[in-house]
N, C-alpha and C positions, 0 to 999 in steps of 0.2 A: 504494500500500500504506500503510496506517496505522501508525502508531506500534505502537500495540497488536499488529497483527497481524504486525510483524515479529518478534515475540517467544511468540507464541501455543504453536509448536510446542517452544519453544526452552528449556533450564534457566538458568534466571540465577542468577549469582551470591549468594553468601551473606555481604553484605558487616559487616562487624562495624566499621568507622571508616569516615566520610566526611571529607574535609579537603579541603584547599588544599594544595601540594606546592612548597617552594623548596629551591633546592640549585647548589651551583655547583660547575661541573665542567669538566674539560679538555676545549676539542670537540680535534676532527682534527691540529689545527698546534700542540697542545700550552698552549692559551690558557686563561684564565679565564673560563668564559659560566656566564652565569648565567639557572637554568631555572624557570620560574614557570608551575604548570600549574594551573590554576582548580578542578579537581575531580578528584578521585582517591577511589575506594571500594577500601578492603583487605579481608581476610577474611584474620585476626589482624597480620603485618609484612607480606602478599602487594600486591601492587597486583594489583588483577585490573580496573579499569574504572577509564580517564583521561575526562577531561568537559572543553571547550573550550565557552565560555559567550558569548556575542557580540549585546550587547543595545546597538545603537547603531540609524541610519538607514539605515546602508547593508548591502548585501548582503556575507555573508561569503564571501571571492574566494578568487585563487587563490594568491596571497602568505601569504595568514593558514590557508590548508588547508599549504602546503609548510613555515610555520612553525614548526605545528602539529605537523606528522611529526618536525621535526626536532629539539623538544622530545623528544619519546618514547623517540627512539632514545637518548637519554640515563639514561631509568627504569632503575630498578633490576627491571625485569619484561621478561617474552615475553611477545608476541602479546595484549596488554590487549584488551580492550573497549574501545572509542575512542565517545563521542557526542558529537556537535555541536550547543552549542544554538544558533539565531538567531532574533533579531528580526524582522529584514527578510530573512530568506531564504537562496537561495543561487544562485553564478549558475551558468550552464549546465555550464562548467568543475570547479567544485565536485562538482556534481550527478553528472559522466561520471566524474571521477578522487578519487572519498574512497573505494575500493575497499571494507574491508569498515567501515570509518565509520558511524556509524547519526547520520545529518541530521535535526536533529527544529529544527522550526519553531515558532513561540510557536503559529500556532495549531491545530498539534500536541498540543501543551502541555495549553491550554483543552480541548481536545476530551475527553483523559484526563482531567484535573481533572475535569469538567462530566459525566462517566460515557457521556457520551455513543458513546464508542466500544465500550464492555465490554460 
């Protein structure tokens, strides 16, 4: 399925800010973490769509998908839009367990840019 056509049938959001998201906060045993989330679109204070951006050589695992999750549960939102950009991909793990996660690949990316998929 393509990028594009995961969304074909679907309303997206109406987002009014894009940013970067940090914020420290008590996880579980009462501690100071600190949460650094690559991309966040609001629509006015709302977060409605988190973005995890991953442009290195290697494929984005299953470390950086759990760490990922476990940023989130931190937001100040329910049920965001979650998408994953990558570089190099994703590995098979990834692919079985980012449940409703939208995985999008650079040459995902290109394909949209290039109109080639619209």
């Amino acid at each position: 399925m393509t990028y594009f056509n995961q969304f074909k049938h679907r309303q997206l959001p109406v987002l009014t800010e894009i940013g970067e998201y940090q914020a420290s906060v008590l996880d579980e045993n009462k501690k100071n973490k600190q949460i650094e989330i690559d991309l966040v679109g609001k629509n006015d204070k709302n977060i409605l769509l988190v973005g995890e951006c991953k442009f290195k050589n290697s494929v984005f695992n299953k470390t950086e998908l759990e760490n990922l999750m476990d940023k989130v549960k931190y937001l100040p939102v329910t049920d965001p839009d979650i998408y994953i950009f990558s570089l190099s991909g994703f590995t098979d793990y990834v692919k079985k367990n980012a449940g409703k996660c939208r995985l999008i690949s650079i040459k995902e990316m290109y394909r949209v840019n290039q109109g080639t998929v619209l």
